[in-house]
N, C-alpha and C positions, 0 to 999 in steps of 0.2 A: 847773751852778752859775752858768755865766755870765747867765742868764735875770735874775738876781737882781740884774744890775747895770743902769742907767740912765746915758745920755750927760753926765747932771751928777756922776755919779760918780767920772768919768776927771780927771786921770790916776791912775793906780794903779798901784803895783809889786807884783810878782808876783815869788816866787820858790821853789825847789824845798820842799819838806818831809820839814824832818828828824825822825828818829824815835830819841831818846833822851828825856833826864831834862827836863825847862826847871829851868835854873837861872837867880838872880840873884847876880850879885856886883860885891860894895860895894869900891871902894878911895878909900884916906883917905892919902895922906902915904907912907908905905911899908908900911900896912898892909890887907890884901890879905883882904875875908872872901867867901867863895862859900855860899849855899842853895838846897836843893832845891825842887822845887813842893811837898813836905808838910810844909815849914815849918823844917826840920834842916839847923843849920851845918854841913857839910862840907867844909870848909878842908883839914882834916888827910888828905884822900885824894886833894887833887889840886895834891902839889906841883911837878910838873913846869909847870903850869898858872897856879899863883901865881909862878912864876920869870918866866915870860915875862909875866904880866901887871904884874911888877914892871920889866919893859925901857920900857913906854909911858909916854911923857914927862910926859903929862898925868897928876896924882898926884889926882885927884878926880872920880870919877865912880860911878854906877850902872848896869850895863848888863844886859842878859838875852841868854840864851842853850841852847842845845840842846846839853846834853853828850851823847857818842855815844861807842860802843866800837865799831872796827875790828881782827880776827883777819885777818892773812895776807890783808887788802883783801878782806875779805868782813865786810859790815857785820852787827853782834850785837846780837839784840833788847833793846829798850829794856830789859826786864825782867832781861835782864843787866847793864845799868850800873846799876839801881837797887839791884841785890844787894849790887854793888862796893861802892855809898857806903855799905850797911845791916851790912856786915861790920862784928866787935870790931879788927880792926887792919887798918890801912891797907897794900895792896896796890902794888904797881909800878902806876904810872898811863900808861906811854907808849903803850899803847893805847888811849886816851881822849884826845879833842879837842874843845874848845868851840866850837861854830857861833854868831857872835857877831852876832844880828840886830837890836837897839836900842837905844837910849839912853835911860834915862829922867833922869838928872840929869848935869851936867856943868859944872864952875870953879863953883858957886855956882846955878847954874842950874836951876830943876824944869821936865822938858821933856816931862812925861808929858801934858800936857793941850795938847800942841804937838801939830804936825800930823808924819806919819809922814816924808816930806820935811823935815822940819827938824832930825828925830831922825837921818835919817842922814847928814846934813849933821854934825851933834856928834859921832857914832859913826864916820865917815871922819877928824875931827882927831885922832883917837887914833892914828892912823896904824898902825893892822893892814894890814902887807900881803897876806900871804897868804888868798886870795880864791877858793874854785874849788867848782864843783858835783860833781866828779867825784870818784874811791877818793880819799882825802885821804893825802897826805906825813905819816904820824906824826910825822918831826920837828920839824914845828910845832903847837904845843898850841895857838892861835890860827886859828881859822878866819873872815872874817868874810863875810858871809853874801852871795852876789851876788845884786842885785834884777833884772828886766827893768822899763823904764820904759814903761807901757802908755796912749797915748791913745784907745783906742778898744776897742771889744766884740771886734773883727776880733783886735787885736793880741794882746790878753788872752787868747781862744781859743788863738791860735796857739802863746802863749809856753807854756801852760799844757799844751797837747799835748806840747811840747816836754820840759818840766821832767819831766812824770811817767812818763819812759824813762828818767832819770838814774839812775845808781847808789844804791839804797836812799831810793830817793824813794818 
């Protein structure tokens, strides 16, 4: 894939790929809503997940993210967490963690037609600590998503070799 890129392309962040649902979710004030990629609110099955998105200080934004389910630190095919959300009643969710990789709006702000460096610039003020490529600590429902910062084809290669040996990459 690197072929594809050219020296005006750099700099670029690169980082692992995760494999569950893409969700987005919207919060407004204290109210806290999550969507699937097929279009369906799914609020009501990830309240462990709206708890802790209700601790980030910042009370306005849009962000997306890669919901994923982990069994005993053995990561479970996407097609398992999409079952979770499709269920008629809402399931224990502390095996599910949102990998939280951008920002599209923020305090007033639309940032989707912003450059991918400035989205996570607005997506690091939210102040997610928990940050790691590796089997993820279910007790935090917050994951945000670590990039490598790539000037060059060299580095890109390199980090990309690196990433696709990580845990369920």
């Amino acid at each position: 894939f690197v072929s594809y890129f050219s020296d005006d392309d750099f700099p670029v962040l690169n980082s692992k790929k995760y494999d569950g649902v893409h969700i987005i979710i919207f919060r407004e004030k204290n109210k806290v809503e999550i969507w699937s990629e097929d279009g369906r609110e799914i609020t009501r099955y990830l309240p462990s997940i709206i708890k802790e998105f209700l601790t980030i200080k910042k009370a306005n934004f849009i962000i997306e993210a890669e919901l994923e389910q982990w069994a005993q630190d053995h990561h479970q095919p996407r097609e398992s967490v999409a079952a979770r959300i499709h269920l008629k009643s809402p399931q224990p969710d502390d095996d599910l963690i949102a990998n939280v990789f951008t920002c599209l709006f923020i305090d007033g702000e639309d940032l989707h037609k912003k450059t991918e460096m400035e989205r996570q610039e607005a997506l690091k003020s939210l102040g997610i600590e928990y940050s790691v490529n590796e089997i993820p600590d279910l007790k935090h429902k917050l994951n945000l998503v670590p990039n490598i910062l790539c000037d060059n084809l060299k580095q890109l290669q390199l980090s990309t070799q690196k990433l696709r040996y990580l845990p369920a990459s």
